[in-house]
VEXKOLMAR-746027 format. One record per atom (N, C-alpha, C): z, x, y; residue in three letters. Coordinates in steps of 0.1 Angstrom, whole numbers, plus 5000, padded with zeros to 4 digits. Example, Ala and Ser with C-alpha at 12.3 -4.5 7.8 and 13.67 -1.06 7.14 Angstrom:
<rs>
507851324943ala;507851234955ala;507851324967ala;507151284978ser;507151374989ser;507951295000ser;
</rs>
This chain:
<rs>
480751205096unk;480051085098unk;480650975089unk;480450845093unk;481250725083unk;479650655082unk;480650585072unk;479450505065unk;479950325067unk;479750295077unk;480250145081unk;479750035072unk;480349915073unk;480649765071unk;481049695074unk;480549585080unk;481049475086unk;481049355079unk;482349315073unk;482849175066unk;482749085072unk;482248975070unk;482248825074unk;482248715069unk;483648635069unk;483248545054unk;483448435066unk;482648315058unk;483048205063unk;484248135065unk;484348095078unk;486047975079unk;486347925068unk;485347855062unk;485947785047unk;486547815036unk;486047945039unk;486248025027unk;487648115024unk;487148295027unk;488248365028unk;488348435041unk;488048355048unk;488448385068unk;488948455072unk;488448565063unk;488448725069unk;487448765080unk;487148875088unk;486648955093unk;487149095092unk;486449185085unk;486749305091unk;485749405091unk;486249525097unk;485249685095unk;485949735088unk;485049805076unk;485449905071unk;484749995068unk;485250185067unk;484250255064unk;485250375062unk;484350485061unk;484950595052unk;485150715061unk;486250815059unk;486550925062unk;486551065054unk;486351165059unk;486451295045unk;487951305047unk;488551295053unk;489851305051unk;490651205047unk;490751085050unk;491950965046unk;490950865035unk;489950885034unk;489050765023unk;488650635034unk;488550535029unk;488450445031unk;489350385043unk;489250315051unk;489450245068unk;488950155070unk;489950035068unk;490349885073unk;490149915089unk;489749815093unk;490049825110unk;489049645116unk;490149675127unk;489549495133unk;489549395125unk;490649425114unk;491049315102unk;491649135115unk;490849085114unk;491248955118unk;491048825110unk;491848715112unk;491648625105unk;491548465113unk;490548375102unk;490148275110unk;491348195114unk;491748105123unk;492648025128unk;492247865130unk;491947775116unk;491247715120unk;491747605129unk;493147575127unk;493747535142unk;492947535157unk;492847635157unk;492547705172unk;491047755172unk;490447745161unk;489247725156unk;488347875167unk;489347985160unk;488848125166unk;489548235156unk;488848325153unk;489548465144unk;490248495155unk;491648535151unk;492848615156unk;492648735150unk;493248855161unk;493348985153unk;494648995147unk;494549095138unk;496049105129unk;495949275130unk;495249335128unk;495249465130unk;494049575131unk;494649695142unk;493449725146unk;493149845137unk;493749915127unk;493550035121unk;494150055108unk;493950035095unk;494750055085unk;494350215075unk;494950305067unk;494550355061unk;495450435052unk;495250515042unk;496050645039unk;496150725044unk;497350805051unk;497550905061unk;498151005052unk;498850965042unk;499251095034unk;499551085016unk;499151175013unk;499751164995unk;500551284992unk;501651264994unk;502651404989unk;503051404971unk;502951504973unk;503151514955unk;503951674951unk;504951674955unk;505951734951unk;506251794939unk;505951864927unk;506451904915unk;508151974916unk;508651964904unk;509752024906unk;510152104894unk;509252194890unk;509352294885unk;509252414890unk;510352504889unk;511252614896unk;510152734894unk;509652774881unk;509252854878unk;508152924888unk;507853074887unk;507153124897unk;505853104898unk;505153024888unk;504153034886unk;503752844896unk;504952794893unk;504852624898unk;505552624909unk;506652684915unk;507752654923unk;506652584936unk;505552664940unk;505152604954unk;504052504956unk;504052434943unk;503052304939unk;503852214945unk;503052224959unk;503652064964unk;502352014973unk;501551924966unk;500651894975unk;500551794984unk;500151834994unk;499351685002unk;498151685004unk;497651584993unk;496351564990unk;495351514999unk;495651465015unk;494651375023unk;494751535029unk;495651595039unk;495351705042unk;495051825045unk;495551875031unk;494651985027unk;493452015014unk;493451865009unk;491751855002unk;491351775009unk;491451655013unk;490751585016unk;490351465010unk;491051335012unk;491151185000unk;489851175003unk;488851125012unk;487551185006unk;486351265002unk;487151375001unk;485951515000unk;486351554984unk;487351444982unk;487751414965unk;487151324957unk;486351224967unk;486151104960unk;484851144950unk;484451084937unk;483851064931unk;482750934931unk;481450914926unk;480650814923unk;481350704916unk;481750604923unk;482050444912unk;481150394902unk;481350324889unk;480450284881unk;480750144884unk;479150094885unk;479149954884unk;479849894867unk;480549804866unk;480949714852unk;482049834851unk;482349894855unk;483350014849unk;484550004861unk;484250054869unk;485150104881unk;485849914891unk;483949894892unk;483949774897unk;483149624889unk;483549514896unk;482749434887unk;481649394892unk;481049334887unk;479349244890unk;478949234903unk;480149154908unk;480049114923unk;480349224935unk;480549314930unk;480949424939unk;479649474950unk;480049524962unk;479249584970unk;479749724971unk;478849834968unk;478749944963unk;478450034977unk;479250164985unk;478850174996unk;479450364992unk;478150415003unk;478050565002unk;478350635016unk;478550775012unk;478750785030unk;478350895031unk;478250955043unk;477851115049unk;479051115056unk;479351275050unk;480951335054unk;480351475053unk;480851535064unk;480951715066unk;482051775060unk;481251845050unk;482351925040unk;482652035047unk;482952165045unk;484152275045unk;483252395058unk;481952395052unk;481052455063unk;480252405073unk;480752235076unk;480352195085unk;479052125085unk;478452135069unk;477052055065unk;477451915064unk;476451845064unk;477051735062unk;476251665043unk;476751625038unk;476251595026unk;476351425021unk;475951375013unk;475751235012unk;476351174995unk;477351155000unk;478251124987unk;478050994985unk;477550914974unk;477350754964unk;477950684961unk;478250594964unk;478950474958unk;480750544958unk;481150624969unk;482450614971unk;483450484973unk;482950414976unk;483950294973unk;483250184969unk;483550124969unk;483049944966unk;483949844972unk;483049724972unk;484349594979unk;484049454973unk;484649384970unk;484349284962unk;485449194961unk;485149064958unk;486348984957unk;486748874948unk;487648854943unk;488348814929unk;489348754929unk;489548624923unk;490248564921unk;491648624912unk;492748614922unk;493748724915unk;494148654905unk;493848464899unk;495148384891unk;496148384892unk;496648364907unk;498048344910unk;497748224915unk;498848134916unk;498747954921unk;498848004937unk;497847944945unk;498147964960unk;499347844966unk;498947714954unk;499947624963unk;499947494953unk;500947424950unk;500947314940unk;502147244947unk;501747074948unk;502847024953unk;502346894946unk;503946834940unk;504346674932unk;505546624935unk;505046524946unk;506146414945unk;506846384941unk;508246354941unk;509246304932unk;508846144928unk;508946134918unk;508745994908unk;509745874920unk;509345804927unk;509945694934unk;509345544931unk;510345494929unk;510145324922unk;508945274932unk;507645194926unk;506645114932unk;506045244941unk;506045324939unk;505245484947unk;504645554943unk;503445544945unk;502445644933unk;502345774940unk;502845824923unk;503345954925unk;501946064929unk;501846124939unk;500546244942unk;500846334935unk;499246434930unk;499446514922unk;498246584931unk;498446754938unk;497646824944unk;497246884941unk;495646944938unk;494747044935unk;495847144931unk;495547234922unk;496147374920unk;494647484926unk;495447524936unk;494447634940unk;494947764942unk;493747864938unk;494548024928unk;494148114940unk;494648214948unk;494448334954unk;493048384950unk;492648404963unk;491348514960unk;492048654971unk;491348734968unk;491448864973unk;490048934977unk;490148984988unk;489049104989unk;489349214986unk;488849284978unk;489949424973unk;489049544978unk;489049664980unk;488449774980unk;488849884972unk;487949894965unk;488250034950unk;487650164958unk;488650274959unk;488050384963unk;488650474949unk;487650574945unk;488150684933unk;489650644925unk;489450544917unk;490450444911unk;491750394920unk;491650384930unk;492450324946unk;492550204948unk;493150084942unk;492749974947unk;493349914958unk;492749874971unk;493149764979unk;493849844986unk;495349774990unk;496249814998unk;497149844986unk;496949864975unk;498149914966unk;497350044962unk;498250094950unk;497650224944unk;497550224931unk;496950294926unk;496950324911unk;496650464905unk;497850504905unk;497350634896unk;496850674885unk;495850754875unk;495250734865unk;495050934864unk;495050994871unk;495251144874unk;496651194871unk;496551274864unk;497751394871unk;497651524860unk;499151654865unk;498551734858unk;499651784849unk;498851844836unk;500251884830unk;500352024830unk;500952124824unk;501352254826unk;501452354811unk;500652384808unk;501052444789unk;501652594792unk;502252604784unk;503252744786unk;503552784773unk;503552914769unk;503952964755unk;505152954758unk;505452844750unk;507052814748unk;506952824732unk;508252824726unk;508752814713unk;508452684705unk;509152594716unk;509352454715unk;508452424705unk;508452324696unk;507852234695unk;508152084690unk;510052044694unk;510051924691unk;511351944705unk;511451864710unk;512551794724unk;514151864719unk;514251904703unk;516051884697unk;515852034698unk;514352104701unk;515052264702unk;515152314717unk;515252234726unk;515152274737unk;516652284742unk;517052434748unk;518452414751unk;518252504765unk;517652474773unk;517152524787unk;516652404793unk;516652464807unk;516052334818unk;514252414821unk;513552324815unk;512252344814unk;511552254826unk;512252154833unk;511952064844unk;510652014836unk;510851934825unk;509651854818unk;509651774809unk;508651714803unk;509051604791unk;507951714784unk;508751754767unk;507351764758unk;506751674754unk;505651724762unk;504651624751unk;503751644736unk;503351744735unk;502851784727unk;503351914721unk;503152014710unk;503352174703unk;503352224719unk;503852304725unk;504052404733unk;503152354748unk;503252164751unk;503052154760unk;503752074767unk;504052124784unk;504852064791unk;504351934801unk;504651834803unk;504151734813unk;505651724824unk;505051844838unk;505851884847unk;506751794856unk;507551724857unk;508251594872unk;508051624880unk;507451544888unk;507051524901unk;507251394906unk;506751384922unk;506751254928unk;505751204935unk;504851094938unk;503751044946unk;504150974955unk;504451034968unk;504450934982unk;503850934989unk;502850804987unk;502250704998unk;502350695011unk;501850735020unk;502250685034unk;501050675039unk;501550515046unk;500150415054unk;500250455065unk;498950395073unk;499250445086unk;498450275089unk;499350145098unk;499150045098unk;499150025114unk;498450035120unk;498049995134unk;498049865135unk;499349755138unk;499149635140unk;498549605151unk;498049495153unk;497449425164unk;497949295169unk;499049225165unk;498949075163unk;498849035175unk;497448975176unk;496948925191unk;497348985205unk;496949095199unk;497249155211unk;497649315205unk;497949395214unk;498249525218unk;499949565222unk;500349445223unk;501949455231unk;502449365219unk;503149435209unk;503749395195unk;505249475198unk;505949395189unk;507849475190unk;508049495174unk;508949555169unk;509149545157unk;510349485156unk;510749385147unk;512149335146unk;512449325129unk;513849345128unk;514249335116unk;514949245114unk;515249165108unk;515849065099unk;516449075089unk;517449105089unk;518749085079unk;519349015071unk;519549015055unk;520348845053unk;521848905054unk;522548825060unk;524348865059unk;524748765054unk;525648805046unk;526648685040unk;527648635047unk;527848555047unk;528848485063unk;530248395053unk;531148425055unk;532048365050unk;532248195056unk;532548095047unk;533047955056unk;534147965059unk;534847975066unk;535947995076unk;537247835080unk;536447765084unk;536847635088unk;536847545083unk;536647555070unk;536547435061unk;535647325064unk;534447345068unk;533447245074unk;532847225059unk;532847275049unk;532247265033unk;533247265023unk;533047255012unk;533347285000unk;533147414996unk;531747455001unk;531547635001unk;532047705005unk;532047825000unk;532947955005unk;531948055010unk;530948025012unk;530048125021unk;528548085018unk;527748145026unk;526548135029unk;525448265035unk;524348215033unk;523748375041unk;523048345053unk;522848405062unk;522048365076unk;521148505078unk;520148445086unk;519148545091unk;519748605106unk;520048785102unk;520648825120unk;519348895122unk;518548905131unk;517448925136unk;517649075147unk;516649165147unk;517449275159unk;515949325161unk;515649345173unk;514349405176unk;514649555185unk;513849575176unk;514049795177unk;513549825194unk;514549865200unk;514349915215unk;513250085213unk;513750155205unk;512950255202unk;512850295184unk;511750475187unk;511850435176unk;512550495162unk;513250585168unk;515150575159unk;515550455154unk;515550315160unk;515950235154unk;514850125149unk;513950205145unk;513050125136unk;512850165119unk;513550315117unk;513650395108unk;514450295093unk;513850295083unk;514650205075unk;514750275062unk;515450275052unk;515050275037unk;515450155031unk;514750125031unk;514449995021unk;515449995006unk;515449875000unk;516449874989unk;517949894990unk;518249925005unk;519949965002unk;520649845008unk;519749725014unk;520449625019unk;518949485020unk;519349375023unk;518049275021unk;517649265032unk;516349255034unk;515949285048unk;514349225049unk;513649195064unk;512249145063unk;512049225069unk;510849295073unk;510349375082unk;509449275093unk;509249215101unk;508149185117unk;507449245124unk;506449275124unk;505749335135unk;505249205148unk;505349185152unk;505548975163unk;504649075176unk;504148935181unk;504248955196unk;504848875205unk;505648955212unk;506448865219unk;506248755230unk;504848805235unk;504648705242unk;503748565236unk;503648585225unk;503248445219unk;504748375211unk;504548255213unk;505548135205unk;504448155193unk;505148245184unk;504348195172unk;504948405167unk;504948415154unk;504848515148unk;504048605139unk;505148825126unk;504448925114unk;504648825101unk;511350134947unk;511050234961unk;512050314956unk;510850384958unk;511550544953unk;511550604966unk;512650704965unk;512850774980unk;512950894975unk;512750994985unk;512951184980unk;514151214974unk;513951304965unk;515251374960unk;515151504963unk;514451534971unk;514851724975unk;515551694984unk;516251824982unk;517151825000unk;516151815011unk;517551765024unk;516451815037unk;516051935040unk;516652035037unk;516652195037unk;515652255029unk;514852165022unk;514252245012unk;512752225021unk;512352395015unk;510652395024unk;510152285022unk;509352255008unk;508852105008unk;508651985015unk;510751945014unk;510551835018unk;510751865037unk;510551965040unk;510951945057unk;508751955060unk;508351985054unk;506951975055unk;506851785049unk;507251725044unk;507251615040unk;508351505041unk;509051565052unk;509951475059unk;509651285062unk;508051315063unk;507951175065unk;508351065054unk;508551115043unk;508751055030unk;510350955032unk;510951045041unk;512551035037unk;512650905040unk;512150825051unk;512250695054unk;511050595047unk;511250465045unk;510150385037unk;509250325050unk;509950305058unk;509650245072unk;509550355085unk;508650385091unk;508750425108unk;507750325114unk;508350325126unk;507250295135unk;507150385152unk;506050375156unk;506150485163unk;504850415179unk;505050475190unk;504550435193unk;502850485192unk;501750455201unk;500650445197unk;500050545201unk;499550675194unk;499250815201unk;497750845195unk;496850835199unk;495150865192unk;495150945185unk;496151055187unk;496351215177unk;497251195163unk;498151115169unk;499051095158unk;498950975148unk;497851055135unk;497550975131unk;497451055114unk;497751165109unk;497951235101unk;499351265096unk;500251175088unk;501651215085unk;502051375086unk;500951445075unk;501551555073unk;501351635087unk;500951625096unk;500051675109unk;498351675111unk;497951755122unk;496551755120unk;496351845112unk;496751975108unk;496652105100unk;497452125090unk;497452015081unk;498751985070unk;499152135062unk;497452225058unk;497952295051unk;498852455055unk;498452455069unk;499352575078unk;500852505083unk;501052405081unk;502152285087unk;503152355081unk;504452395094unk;505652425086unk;506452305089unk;506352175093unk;506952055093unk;506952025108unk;506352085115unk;506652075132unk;505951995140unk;505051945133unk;504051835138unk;503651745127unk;504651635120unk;504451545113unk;505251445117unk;504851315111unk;505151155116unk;506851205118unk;507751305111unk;509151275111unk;509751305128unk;508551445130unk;508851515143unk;508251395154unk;507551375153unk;506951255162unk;507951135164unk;508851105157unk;509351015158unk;510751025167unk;510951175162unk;512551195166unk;512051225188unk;510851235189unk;511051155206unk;511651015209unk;511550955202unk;512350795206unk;512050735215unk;510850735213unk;510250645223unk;510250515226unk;510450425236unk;511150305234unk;509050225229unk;509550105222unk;508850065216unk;508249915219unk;509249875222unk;509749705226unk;508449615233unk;507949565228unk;506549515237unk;505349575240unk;504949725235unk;504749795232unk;503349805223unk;501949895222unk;501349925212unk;501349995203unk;501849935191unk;503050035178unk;502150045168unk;502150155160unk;501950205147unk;503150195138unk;502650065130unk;503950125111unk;503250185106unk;504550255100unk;503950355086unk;505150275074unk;504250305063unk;504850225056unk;505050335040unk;505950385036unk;506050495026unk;506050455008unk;505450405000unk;506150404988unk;505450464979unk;506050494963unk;505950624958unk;506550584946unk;506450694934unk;507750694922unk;507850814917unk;508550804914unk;509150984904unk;508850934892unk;507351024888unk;507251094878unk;507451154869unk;508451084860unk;508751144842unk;508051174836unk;507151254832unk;506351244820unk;506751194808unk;506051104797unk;506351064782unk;505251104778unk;505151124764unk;504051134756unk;503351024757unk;503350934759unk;502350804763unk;501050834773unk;502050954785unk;500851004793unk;500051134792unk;500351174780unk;499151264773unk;498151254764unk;497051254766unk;496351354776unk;495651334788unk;495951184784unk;495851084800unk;496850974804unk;496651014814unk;497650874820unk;497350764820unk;497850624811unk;497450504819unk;498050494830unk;497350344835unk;497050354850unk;498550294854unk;499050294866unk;500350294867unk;499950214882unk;500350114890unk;500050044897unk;501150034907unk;501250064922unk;502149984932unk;501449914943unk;502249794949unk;501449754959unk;502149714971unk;501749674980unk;502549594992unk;501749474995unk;502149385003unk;501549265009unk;501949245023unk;500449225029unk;501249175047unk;500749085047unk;502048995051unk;502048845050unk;502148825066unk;501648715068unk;502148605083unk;503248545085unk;504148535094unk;505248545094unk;505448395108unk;505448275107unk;505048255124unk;503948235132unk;502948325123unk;501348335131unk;500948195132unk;500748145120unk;500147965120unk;500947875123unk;500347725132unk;501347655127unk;501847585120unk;500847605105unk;501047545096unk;501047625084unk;500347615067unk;499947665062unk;498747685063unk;497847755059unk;496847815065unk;496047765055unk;496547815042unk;495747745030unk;495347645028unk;496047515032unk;495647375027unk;494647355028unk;493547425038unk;492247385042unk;491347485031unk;491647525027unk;490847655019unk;490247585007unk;488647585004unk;488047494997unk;488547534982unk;488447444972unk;488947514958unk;487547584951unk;487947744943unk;486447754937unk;485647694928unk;484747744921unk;484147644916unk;484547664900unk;484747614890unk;485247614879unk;484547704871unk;484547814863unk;483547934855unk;484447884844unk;483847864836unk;483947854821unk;483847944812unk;484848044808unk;484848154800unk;485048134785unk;484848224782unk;484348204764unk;485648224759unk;486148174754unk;487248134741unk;487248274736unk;488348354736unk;488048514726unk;488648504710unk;489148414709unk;488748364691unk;487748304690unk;487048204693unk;485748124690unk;484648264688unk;484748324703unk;483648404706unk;483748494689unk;484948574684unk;485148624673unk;484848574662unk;485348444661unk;484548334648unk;483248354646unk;482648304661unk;481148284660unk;480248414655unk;480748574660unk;480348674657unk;480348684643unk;481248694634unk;481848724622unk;480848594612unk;480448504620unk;479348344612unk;478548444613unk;
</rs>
């Protein structure tokens, strides 16, 4: 059972629309995310389904007791048959809306889990947009509002938004000898942290499952490249420059990316509108793990749009010998081009342990942004009202005044 929500903010405001609600398996689900267009003075859709499809978490200690600790946490526990109760002022702030859900656990009961996520919205303090005239004789110089980003965020079991945050993990104590780093002359696959305890390496990869929509159902994916282009003809004084080469993926082999080894945009467009959209694995491919978590290997798929295929690791992640996940799904190559496409989008970090993260971890943070690319035909923000000024307390005065 989900536990629904329907967002609606005003045009003036943050000209959002969306639904969101909750799953026992993936957590929390974005969907029908559209945004107002006040041009055209109608919400456009941007996408029809967003969520976590997978958390792989790989350890890489050999030993017999660890060797087969490789989990995927959405599919064989369940991101939310894991979730915990949020605290108000703790988890979330003041303004938050606090939401619970009914999910069928393991025997099929269904049960009524509290305050699994919350949604709320916050001024990030980033400048949304600042613009000053250059000083010109007899020209009075304009000076524009500075106006700051807000966000709608969603916290699920320390989860924020469309990024992540880790604040979990585990460590491994073993009657070892050890008790300082200079007596260690074996591969222990660890950082000591403490007298005779190990904090094990591992890795957390993310993978979304982003059902675009942009106005429409018939989306391409195109890539964009910066190349360096030599000047050739002496038309400059320059000796080179960079240009945008643009390539739109016919299928979906050639949509497959890893990010970081060259500069690149990613697009999800519709073609028929004039208007437009990192850590990688270190096991081999041969190794059980990673062929059960093959989806990792790329930062980017896209694939086309299958109602089933919507689980990286597969539907039955924890019996999965790798035979039905996003990697196998993909290698059909299905042409894509105009097309109703699913991205996935992969990121993650290899986990060193330091003594810093014992006996807890601070919280360790990644994120992504989907931006508009073409969609408007302007900036979208200019019209966006400024908020209203909150006046916060001075944290030395506040201090002075305490200590009077």
């Amino acid at each position: 059972m989900l536990s629904d929500l329907i967002i609606k903010k005003t045009p003036g405001r943050a000209n959002l629309d969306f639904h969101s609600s909750f799953d026992a398996r993936v957590g929390p689900i974005i969907s029908l995310a559209s945004i107002y267009d006040s041009e055209k003075q109608k919400f456009r859709r941007m996408m029809y389904r967003g969520f976590v499809s997978e958390l792989f978490v790989p350890y890489m200690d050999l030993i017999e007791e660890w060797y087969y600790r490789t989990f995927f946490d959405a599919g064989e526990y369940g991101y939310g048959l894991c979730a915990v109760p949020l605290e108000p002022h703790r988890d979330c702030p003041a303004n938050a809306v606090f939401m619970g859900a009914f999910v069928a656990v393991q025997d099929g009961m269904p049960i009524e889990m509290p305050n699994v996520f919350c949604i709320f919205e916050r001024n990030a303090g980033d400048v949304m947009w600042r613009n000053t005239e250059s000083m010109i004789p007899d020209v009075l110089v304009k000076i524009w509002k500075v106006y700051y980003r807000n966000g709608i965020l969603m916290v699920f079991a320390g989860y924020i938004g469309l990024a992540r945050s880790w604040t979990n993990w585990i460590t491994r104590s073993k009657g070892i000898k050890y008790t300082h780093k200079d007596q260690i002359n074996e591969e222990v696959y660890g950082t000591l942290l403490v007298e005779n305890t190990l904090g094990a390496h591992h890795d957390h990869f993310l993978t979304y499952y982003l059902d675009f929509d942009v106005d429409g159902d018939s989306n391409s994916f195109v890539k964009s490249k910066l190349q360096t282009t030599r000047v050739t003809d002496q038309s400059s004084p320059r000796k080179s420059y960079w240009k945008v080469v643009s390539e739109t993926a016919k299928t979906e082999s050639d949509a497959k990316i890893k990010l970081g080894l060259e500069s690149i945009d990613v697009l999800v467009v519709n073609p028929n509108k004039k208007t437009k959209m990192v850590s990688r694995p270190l096991l081999a491919d041969d190794d059980y793990p990673q062929i059960r978590g093959a989806f990792t290997k790329y930062n980017v798929w896209v694939t086309l749009y299958n109602k089933s295929e919507k689980c990286a690791g597969g539907l039955y992640t924890e019996q999965s010998r790798g035979d039905d996940t996003l990697a196998t799904w993909s290698n059909r190559n299905r042409r894509i081009e105009n097309k109703d496409v699913v991205l996935w989008y992969t990121l993650g970090l290899h986990h060193v342990p330091y003594q810093e993260d014992f006996p807890l971890m601070p919280t360790i943070s990644s994120r992504f942004e989907l931006r508009s690319a073409n969609f408007f035909e302007y900036n979208p923000v200019l019209k966006v009202k400024a908020p209203n000024n909150v006046g916060w307390p001075n944290c030395s005065i506040s201090f002075m005044a305490r200590k009077l």
